[in-house]
TORFIMI-394884 format. One record per residue (C-alpha): chain; residue in one letter; x negated, y, z. Coordinates in steps of 0.2 Angstrom, whole numbers, plus 5000, padded with zeros to 4 digits. Example, Ala and Ser with C-alpha at 12.3 -4.5 7.8 and 13.67 -1.06 7.14 Angstrom:
% residues 2
  cadena  residuo  east  north    up
       A        a  4938   4978  5039
       A        s  4932   4995  5036
% end
This chain:
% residues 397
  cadena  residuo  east  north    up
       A        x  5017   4928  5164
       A        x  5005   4932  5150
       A        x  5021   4933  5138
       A        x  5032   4945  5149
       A        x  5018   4956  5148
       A        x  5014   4958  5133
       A        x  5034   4961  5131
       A        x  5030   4975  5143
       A        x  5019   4981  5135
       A        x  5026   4982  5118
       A        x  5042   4989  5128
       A        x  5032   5003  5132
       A        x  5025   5008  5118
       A        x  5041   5009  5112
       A        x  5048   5021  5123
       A        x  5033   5030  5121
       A        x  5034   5032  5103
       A        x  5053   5035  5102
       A        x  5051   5050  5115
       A        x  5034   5057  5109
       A        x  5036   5075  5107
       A        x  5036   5081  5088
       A        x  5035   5100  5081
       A        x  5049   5108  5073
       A        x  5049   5109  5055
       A        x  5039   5121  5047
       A        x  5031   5129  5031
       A        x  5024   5117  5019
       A        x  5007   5119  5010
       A        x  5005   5112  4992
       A        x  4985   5108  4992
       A        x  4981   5097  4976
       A        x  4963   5090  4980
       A        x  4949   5094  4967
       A        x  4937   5079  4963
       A        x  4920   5083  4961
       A        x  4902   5072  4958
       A        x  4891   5066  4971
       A        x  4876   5063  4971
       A        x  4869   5051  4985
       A        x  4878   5039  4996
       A        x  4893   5047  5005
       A        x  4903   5033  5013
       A        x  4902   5033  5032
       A        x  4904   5012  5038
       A        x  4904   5006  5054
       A        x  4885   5001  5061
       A        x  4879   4984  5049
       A        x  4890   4989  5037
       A        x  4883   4991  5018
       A        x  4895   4999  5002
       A        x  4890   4998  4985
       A        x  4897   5001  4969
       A        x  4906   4985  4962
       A        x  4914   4993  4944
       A        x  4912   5009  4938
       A        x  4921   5019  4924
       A        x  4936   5014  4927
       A        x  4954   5026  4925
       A        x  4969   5027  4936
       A        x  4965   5012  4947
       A        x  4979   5004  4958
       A        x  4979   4989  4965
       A        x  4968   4975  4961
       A        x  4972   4955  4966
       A        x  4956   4942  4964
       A        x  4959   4925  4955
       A        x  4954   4909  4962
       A        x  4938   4910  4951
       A        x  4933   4929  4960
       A        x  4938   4937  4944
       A        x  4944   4955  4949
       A        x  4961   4961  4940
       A        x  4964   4980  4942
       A        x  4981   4987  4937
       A        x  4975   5004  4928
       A        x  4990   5018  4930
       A        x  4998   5034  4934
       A        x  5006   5047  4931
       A        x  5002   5063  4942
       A        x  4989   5071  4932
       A        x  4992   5080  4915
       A        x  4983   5066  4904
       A        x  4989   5061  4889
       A        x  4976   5047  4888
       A        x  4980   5035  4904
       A        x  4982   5019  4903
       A        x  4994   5008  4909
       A        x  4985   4991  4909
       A        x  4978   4977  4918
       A        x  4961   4976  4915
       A        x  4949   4959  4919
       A        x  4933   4963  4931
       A        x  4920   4948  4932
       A        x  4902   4947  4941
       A        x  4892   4933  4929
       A        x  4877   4934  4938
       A        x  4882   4936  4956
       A        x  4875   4951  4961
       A        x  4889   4961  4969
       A        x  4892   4969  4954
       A        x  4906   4965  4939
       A        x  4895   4965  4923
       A        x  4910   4960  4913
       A        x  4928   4967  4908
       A        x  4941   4963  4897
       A        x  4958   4968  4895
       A        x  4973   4957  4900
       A        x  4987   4968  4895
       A        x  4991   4987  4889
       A        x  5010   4982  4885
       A        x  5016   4987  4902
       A        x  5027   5003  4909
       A        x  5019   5011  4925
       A        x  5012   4994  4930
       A        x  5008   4994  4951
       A        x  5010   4978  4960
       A        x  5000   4963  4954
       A        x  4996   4945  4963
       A        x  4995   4928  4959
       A        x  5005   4914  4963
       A        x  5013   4899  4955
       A        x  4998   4896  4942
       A        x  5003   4915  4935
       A        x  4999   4929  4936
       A        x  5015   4943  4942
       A        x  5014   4960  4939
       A        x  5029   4972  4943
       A        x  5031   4987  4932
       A        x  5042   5002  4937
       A        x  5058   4994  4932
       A        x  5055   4975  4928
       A        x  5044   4960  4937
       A        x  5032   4950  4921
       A        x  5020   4935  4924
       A        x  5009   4927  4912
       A        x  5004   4906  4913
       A        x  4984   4907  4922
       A        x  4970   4895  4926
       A        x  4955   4900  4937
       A        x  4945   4907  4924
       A        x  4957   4913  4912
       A        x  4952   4930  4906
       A        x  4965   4935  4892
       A        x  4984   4928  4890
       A        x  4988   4915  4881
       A        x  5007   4920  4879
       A        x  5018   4935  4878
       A        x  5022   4942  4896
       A        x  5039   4930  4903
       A        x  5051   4943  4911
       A        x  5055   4937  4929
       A        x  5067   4951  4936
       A        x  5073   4966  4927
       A        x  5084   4979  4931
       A        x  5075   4987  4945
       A        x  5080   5006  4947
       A        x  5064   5015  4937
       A        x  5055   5030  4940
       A        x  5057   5041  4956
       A        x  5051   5058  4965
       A        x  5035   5060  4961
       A        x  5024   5043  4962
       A        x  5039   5032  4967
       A        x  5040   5024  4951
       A        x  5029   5012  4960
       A        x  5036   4993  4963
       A        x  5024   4983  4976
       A        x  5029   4964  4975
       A        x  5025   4949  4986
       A        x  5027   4932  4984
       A        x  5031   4919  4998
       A        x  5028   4902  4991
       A        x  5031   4893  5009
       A        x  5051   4903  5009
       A        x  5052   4903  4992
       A        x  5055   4921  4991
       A        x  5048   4936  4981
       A        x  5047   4953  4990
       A        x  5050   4970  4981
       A        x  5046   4987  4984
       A        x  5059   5002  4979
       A        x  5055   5020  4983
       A        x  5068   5035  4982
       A        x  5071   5044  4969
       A        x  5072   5061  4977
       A        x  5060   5067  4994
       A        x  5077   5068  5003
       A        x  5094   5066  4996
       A        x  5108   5053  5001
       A        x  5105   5040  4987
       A        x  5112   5024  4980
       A        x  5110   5008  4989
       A        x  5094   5002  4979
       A        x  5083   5016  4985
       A        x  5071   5017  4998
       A        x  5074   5000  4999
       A        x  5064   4981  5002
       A        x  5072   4968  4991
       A        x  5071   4948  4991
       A        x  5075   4936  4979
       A        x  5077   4918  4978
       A        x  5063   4909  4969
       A        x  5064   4891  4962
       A        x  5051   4880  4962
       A        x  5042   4887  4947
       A        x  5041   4906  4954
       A        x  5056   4911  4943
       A        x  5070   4921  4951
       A        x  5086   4910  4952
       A        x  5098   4921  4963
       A        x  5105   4937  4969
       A        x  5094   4950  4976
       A        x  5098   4953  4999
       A        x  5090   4971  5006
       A        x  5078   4967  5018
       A        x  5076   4984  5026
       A        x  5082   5002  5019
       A        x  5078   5019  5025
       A        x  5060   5019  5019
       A        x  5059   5034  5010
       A        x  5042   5025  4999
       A        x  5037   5009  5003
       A        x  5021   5006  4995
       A        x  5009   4992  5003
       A        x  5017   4975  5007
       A        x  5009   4958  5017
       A        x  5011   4945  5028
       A        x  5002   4944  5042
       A        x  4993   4926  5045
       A        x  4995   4921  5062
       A        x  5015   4923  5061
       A        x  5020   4927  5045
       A        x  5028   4941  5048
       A        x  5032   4954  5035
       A        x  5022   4972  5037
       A        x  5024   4986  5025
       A        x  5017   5004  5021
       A        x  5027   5019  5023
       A        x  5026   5036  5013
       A        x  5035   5048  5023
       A        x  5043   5065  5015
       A        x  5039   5081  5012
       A        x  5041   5100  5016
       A        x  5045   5098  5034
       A        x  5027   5106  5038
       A        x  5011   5102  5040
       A        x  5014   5087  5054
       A        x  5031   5081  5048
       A        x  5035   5068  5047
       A        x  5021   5055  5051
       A        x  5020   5042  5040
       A        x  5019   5024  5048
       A        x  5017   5006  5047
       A        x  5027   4993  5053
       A        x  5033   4976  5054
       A        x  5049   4972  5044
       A        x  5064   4962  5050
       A        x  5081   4959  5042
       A        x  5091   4973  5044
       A        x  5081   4987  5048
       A        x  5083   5004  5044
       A        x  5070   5018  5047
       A        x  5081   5033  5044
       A        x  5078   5040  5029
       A        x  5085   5053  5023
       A        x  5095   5057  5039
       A        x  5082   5053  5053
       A        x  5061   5053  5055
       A        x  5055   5043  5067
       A        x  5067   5037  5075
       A        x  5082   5047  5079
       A        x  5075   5065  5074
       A        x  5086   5071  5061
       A        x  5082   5081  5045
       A        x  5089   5097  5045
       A        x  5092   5096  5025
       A        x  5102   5084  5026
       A        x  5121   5089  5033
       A        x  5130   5073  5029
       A        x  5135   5061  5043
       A        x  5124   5045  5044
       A        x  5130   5028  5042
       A        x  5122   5022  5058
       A        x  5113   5028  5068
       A        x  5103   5010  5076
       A        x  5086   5018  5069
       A        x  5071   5007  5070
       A        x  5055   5015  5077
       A        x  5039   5012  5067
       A        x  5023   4999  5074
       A        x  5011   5012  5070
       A        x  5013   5029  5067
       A        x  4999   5037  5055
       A        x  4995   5053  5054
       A        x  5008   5064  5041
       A        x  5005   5065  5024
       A        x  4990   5055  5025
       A        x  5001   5044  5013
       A        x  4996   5025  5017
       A        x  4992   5014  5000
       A        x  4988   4994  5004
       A        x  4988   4986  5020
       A        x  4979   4971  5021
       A        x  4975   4958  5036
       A        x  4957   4953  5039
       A        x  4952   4936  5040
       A        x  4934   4938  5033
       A        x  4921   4927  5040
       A        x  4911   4942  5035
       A        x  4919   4954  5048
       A        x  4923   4942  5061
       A        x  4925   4957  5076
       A        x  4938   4963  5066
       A        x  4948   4945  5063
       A        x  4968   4946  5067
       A        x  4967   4968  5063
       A        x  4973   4976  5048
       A        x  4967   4990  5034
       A        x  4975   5003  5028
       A        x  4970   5013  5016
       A        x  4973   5030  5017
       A        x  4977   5040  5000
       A        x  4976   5059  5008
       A        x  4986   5075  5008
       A        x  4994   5085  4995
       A        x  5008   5094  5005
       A        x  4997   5101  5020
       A        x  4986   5116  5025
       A        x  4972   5105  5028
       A        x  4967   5088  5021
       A        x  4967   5073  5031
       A        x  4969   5055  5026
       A        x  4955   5050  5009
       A        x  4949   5036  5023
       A        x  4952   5017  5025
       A        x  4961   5016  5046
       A        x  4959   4999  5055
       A        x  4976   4993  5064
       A        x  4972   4985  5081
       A        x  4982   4969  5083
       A        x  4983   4957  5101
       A        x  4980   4940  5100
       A        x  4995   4931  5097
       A        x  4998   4944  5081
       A        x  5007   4959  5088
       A        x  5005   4977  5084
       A        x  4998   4986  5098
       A        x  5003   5003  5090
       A        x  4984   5010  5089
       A        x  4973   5012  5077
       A        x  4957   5021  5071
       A        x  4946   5025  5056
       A        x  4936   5014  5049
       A        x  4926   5021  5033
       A        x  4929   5039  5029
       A        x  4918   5051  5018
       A        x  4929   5053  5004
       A        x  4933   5070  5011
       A        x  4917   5078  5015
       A        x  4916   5086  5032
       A        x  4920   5104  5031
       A        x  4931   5102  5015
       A        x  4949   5108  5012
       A        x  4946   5105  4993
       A        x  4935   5096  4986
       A        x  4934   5078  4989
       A        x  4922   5060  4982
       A        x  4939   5050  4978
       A        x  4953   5043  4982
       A        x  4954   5028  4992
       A        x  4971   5014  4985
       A        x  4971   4996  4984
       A        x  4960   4981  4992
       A        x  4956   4967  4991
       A        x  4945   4952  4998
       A        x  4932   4941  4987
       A        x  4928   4925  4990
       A        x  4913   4926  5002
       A        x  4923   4940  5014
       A        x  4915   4956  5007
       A        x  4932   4969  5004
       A        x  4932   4978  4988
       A        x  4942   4996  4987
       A        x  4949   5006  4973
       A        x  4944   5025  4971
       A        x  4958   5027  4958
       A        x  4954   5047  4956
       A        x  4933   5043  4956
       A        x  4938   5027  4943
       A        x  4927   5016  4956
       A        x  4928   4998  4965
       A        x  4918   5001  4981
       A        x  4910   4984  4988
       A        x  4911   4984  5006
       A        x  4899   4971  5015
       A        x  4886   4964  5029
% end
């Protein structure tokens, strides 16, 4: 009985979403944020919860992955502001003393092009660069290489619209599979068959790719974020929707991935509304609805699931965090949302904010940061990038 409602359930939020009520599309705002000082704590956490600052100084941070030993790496890149001087590196954070705060840094590697995704896995450190997959040997501990980077895929379609260039990857030890993220290479055009795309690829039993890649899911205009949820493995990604449809088109979402899928891009948004720029016929038109829908442009980074003995009333949920708007009148986003999840594991469709304050209230500007990759140390407290503030928030009870 339980499971036939639930199926219900899930049923209806389907229909629900598929026949929510969208605007038309409209006139597009370009509004670049403008970062600016603070000068006392700004965060806003749910009640018990404390943020400090766990690394400062820090340009361009991405993603960040924790070793077995709690040492932090941070991939350090982009390429959306006029700077001559980023860096494209992986940098090693590490806190000697225990304190909550990295009092230690060394640099892992600076031979790297547009570096994004990074995780460890088969005693080695992966890290996917716009158009290639390298790992290095590790041991807990490790905190420079001991070896050239070992190329492990290459190939992969480089570059993209805007920040595409971006390649998430993760690695599924127990189905011996690594996952890859491929964004388009336009904000809508028809495109080749390896955009827009989530790959997988065989893995032997030493983590190195030993067959042909298979296409998981297309129609993602940019994937970003990518994990597994714990309590049924099943695959969930981020979704960065397109632009200059207006102000509230078209949401971008998070969903669960299955074999097959295809979310519509560039000839359909959420779900079988079509893009008016695009005149050419789609392939199909089976178009899979998203598990949440997010607010538009609000442009969703890393997801992760929490299973923090730290945070126990929000075990089985999800983050997400929230990068913000550049292509709308107002901001929105430059937050971190909490995804509610039932308890057998399934979306439920709703979610909230959980930390804001990046965004000041009032502001249509000027803003603290911007909110990019987590991760979880060792005794449950979450650690967040501010890649535009060059900051490691320390999130904890």
């Amino acid at each position: 009985m339980a499971e036939r409602e639930s199926l219900l359930i899930a049923l209806g939020l389907v229909a629900v979403l598929w026949q929510r009520q969208l605007p038309s599309p409209g006139k597009s705002v370009i509004r670049v944020p403008h970062l600016v000082p603070f000068s006392k704590p700004f965060l806003k956490l749910p009640k018990g919860y404390k943020a400090e600052i766990f690394a400062d100084n820090l340009k361009a941070i991405r993603m960040i992955a924790v070793a077995p030993n709690d040492d932090v790496f941070v991939v350090q890149t982009r390429i959306e502001v006029k700077d001559p001087h980023l860096p494209h590196q992986v940098t090693v954070l590490w806190d000697s003393n225990h304190d909550g705060k990295a009092d230690g840094r060394s640099l892992w590697s600076d031979k790297l092009n547009l570096p994004f995704g990074i995780q460890f896995g088969y005693e080695h450190l992966y890290v996917a660069n716009t158009g290639s997959i390298v790992r290095w040997p590790y041991r807990a501990g490790q905190r420079t290489p001991t070896s050239e980077a070992e190329t492990v895929l290459k190939g992969i379609p480089e570059n993209g619209y805007r920040n595409h260039w971006t390649r998430n990857i993760l690695l599924d030890p127990a189905n011996s599979k690594l996952y890859l993220t491929i964004g388009s290479e336009e904000n809508v055009a028809v495109e080749g068959p390896r955009r827009a795309v989530i790959e997988s690829y065989p893995l032997d039993r030493n983590g190195l790719v030993n067959g042909q890649a298979k296409t998981v899911a297309t129609g993602m205009r940019n994937p970003v974020g990518v994990t597994f949820n714990p309590r049924n493995h099943q695959l969930f990604a981020n979704v960065i929707e397109r632009d200059y449809l207006g102000d509230d088109l078209p949401p971008d979402f998070v969903t669960a991935i299955h074999p097959g899928d295809f979310y519509g891009w560039p000839y359909y948004y959420l779900g079988k509304h079509r893009d008016p720029r695009i005149k050419k016929d789609p392939p199909r038109s089976d178009v899979t609805m998203p598990s949440f829908v997010l607010d538009s442009h609000c442009s969703p980074i890393d997801i992760k699931f929490i299973d923090s003995l730290m945070f126990p009333e929000l075990k089985g949920d999800a983050l997400v965090s929230l990068h913000g708007s550049q292509n709308r009148s107002k901001l929105n986003g430059y937050s971190i949302a909490r995804l509610r999840f039932d308890a057998k594991g399934n979306p439920t469709g709703h979610w909230e904010t959980f930390i804001s304050g990046w965004l000041p209230k009032g502001s249509n500007r000027e803003i603290f940061g911007r909110p990019a990759g987590m991760a979880f140390l060792h005794d449950g407290s979450l650690l967040i990038a501010d890649d535009w503030g060059g900051k490691i928030w320390r999130i904890f009870r």
